[in-house]
PADO-911490 format. One record per residue (C-alpha): x negated, y negated, z negated. Coordinates in steps of 0.1 Angstrom, whole numbers, plus 2048, in hexadecimal, padded with zeros to 3 digits. Example, Ala and Ser with C-alpha at 12.3 -4.5 7.8 and 13.67 -1.06 7.14 Angstrom:
2
PT / 785 / 82D / 7B2
PT / 777 / 80B / 7B9
% end
This chain:
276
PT / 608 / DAE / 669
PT / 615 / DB2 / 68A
PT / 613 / DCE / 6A2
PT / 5F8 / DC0 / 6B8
PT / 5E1 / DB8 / 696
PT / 5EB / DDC / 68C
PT / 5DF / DEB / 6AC
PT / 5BE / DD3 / 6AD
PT / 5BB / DE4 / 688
PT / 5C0 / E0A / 694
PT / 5A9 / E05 / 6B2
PT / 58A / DF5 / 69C
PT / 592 / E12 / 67E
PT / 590 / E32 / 69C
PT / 570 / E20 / 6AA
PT / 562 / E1B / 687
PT / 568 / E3D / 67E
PT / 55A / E51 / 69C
PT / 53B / E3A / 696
PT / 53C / E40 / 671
PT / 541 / E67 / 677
PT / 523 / E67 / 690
PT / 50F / E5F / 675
PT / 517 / E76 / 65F
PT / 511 / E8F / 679
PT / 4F1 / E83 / 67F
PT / 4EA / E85 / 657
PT / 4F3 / EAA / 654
PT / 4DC / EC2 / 651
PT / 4C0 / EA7 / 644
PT / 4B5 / EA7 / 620
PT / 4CF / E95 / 609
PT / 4C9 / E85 / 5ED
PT / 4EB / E8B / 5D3
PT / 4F5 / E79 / 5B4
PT / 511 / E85 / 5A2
PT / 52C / E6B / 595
PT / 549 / E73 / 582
PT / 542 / E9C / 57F
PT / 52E / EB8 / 58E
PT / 548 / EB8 / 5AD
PT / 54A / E95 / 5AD
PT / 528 / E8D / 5C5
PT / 518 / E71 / 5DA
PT / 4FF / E6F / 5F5
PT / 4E8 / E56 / 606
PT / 500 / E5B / 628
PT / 522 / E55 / 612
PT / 510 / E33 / 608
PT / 506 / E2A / 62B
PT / 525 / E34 / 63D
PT / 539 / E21 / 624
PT / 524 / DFE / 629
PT / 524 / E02 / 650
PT / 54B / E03 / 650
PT / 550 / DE9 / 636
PT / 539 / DD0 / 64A
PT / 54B / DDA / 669
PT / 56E / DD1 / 65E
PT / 560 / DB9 / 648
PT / 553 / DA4 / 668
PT / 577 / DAA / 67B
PT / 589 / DA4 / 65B
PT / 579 / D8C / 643
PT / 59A / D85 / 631
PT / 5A9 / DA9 / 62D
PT / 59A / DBD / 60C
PT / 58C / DDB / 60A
PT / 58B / DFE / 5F1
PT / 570 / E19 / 5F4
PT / 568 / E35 / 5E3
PT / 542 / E26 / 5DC
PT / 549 / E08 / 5D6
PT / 567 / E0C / 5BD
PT / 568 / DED / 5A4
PT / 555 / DD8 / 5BA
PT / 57C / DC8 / 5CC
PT / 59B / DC2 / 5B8
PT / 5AD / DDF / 5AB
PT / 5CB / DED / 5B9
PT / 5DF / DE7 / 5D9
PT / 5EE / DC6 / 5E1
PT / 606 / DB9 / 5FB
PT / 5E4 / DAF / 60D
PT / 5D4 / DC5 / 629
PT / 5BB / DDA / 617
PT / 5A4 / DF3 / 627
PT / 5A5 / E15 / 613
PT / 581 / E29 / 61C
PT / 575 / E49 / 614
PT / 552 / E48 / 626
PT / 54D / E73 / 625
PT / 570 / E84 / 617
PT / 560 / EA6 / 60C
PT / 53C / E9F / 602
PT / 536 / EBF / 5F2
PT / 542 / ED0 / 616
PT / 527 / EB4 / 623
PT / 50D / EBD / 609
PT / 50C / EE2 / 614
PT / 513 / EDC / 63B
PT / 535 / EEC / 633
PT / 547 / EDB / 656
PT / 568 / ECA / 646
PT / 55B / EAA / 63E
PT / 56D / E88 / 64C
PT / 56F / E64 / 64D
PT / 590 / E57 / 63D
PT / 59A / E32 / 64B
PT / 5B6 / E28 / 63C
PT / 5C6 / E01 / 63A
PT / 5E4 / DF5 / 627
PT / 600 / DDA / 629
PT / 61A / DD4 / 60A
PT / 607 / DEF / 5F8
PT / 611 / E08 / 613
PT / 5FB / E1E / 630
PT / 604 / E0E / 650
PT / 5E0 / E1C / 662
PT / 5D1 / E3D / 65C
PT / 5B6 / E4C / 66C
PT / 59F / E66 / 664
PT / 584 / E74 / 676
PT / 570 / E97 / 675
PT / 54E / E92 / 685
PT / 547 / EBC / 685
PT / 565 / EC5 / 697
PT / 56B / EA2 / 6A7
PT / 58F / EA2 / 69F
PT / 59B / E7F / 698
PT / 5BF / E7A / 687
PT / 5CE / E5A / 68E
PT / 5ED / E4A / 684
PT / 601 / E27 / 683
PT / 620 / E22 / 671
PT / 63C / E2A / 680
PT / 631 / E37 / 69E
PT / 625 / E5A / 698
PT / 606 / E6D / 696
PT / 5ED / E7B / 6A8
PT / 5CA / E91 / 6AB
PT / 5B3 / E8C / 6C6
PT / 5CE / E73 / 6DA
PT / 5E6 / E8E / 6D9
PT / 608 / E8D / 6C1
PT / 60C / EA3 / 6A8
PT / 624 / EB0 / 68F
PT / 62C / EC3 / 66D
PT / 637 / EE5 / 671
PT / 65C / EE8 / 676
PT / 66B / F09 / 66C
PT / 65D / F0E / 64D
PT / 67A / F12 / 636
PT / 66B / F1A / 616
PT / 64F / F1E / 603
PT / 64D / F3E / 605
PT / 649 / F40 / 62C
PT / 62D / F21 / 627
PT / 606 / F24 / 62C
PT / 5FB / F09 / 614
PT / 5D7 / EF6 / 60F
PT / 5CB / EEA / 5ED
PT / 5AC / EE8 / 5D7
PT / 5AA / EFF / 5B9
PT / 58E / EEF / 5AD
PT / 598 / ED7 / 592
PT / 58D / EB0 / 592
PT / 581 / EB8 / 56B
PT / 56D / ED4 / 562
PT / 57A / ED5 / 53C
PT / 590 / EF8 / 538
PT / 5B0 / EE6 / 532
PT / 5AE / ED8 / 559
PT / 5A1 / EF8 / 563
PT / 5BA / F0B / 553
PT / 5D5 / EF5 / 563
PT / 5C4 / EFA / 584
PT / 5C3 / F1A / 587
PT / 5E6 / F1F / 577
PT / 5F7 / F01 / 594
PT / 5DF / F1C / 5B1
PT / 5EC / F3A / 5A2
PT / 615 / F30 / 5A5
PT / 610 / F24 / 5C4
PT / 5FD / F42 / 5D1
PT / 61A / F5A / 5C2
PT / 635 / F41 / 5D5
PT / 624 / F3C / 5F5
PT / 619 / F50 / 617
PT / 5F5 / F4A / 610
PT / 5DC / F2D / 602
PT / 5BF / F1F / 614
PT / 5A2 / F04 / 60C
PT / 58F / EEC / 61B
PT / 582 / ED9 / 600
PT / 58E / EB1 / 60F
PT / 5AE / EA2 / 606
PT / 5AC / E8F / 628
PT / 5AB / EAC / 63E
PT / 5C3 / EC4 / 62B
PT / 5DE / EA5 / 62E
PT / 5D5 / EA4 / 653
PT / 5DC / ECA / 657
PT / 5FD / EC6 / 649
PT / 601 / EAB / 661
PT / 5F5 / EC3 / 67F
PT / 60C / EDF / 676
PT / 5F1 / EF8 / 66B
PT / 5FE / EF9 / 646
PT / 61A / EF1 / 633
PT / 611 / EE2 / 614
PT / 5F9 / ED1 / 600
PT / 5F6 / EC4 / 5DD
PT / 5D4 / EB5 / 5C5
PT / 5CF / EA6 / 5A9
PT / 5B5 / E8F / 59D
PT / 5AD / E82 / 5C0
PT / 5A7 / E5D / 5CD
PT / 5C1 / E42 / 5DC
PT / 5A4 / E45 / 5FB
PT / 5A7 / E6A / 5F9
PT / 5CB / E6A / 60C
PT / 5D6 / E4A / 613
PT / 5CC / E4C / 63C
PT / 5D2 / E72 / 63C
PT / 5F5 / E6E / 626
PT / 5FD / E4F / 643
PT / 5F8 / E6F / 65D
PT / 610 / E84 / 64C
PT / 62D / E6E / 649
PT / 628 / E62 / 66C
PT / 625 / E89 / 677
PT / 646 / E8E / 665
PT / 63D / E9F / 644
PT / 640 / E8C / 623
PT / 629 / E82 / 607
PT / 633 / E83 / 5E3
PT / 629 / E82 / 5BF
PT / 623 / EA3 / 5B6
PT / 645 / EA3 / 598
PT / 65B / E9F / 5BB
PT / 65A / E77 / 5BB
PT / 64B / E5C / 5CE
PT / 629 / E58 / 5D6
PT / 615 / E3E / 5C6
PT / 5F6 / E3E / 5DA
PT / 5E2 / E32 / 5BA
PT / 5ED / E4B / 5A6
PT / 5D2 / E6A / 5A6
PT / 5E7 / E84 / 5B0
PT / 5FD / E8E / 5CD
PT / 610 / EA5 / 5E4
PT / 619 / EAC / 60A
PT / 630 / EC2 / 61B
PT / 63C / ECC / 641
PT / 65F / EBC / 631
PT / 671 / EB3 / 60F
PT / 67F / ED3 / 60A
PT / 65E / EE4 / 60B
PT / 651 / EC5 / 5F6
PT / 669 / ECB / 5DD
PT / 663 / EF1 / 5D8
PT / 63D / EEB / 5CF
PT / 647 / ECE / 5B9
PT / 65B / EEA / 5A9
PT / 643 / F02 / 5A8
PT / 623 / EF1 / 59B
PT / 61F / EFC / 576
PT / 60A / ED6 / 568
PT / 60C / EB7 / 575
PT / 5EA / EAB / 56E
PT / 5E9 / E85 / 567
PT / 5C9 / E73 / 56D
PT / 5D7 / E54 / 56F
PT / 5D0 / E38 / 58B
PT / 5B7 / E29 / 5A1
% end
């Protein structure tokens, strides 16, 4: 693709996502009716549905030809990235924050080209922040650039962001969990959570933390948020200090590579739960 399809493609995925984000808005606070999926942390509503089938008919009728991945509709496209442009969708990242009007809830538009991000954009309805980036030219929140933080020069000086709450509920996941929280805890400044891959990637993109590792997440989890923190200057890895394969379920980000590397070191498991 070139730069003028790209920038057709950005524009369409910020519209589409301040449109889909409205109606979320609009949905909170209303009864919901929740299924679970996978596990008891794994949920869906009536407005993930909804959202998901208003974006996919809207770049379905600008982009008949490109394919598409979304967390509802898993199984339903081919499997796995191709050289194609595919549209990567995560309708609400953090439905449990949805579920219980918890504000950290966001779009995630995300399209790829050769199997890698070239578009990323990911939109918080609550806080109307919207992160946007194209390859190679940066990022940005709310039209203005952003970047990672710049003098953090170890771990121990880092605020990180992560999810202690495994994807599996059985006690060997728990246990590794809670043992992967507790070294980084020991090793860090100080540990927050927000409970959405999308948006804890994003704040490593803005600067406000330095780190950021899960396991047992989604290829639609990161892929537009990971886009936003390479183009903000931080890098995204597998969590053993590798590359990322944005199929595999697992990943990490950091303000740099040396940071990267020092929570590589310090995670106790690497979980595997193998790949979208």
């Amino acid at each position: 693709m070139d730069k003028d399809e790209l920038f057709l493609c950005e524009q369409l995925a910020i519209r589409v996502a301040i449109e889909a984000g409205a109606m979320i808005k609009t949905a909170s606070g209303r009864h919901k009716e929740v299924t679970q999926k996978d596990s008891i942390v794994d949920l869906v509503t009536e407005t993930d549905k909804s959202v998901e089938s208003y974006i996919f008919s809207e770049f379905r009728r600008h982009f008949p030809k490109h394919r598409f991945i979304g967390e509802e509709s898993r199984g339903k496209d081919e499997r796995g990235l191709t050289p194609e442009p595919t549209w990567i969708i995560d309708p609400i990242d953090g439905t449990m924050n949805f579920i219980h009007n918890f504000p950290y809830t966001c779009v995630s538009i995300g399209l790829t080209v050769d199997r890698e991000p070239v578009i990323g954009v990911v939109y918080n309805p609550f806080l109307d922040k919207l992160y946007t980036a194209r390859k190679g030219l940066g990022a940005k929140c709310n039209g203005a650039p952003i970047h990672v933080r710049q003098n953090c020069q170890s771990l121990s000086d880092a605020l990180m962001i992560g999810d202690p709450n495994p994807a599996k509920r059985d006690r060997d996941h728990q246990r590794a969990a809670l043992q992967n929280l507790e070294a980084i805890v020991k090793s860090c400044k100080s540990v927050r959570c927000m409970g959405t891959a999308a948006l804890q990637l994003c704040y490593v993109a803005e600067g406000c933390c330095d780190g950021n590792w899960g396991y047992g997440i989604h290829v639609w989890d990161i892929v537009a948020a990971g886009l936003i923190v390479q183009e903000a200057g931080g890098v995204v890895l597998d969590p053993s200090g590798g590359p990322i394969d944005w199929m595999n379920r697992r990943y990490l980000v950091a303000c740099s590579q040396v940071i990267g590397q020092q929570i590589s070191q310090t995670l106790r498991v690497h979980l595997d739960f193998g790949k979208d």
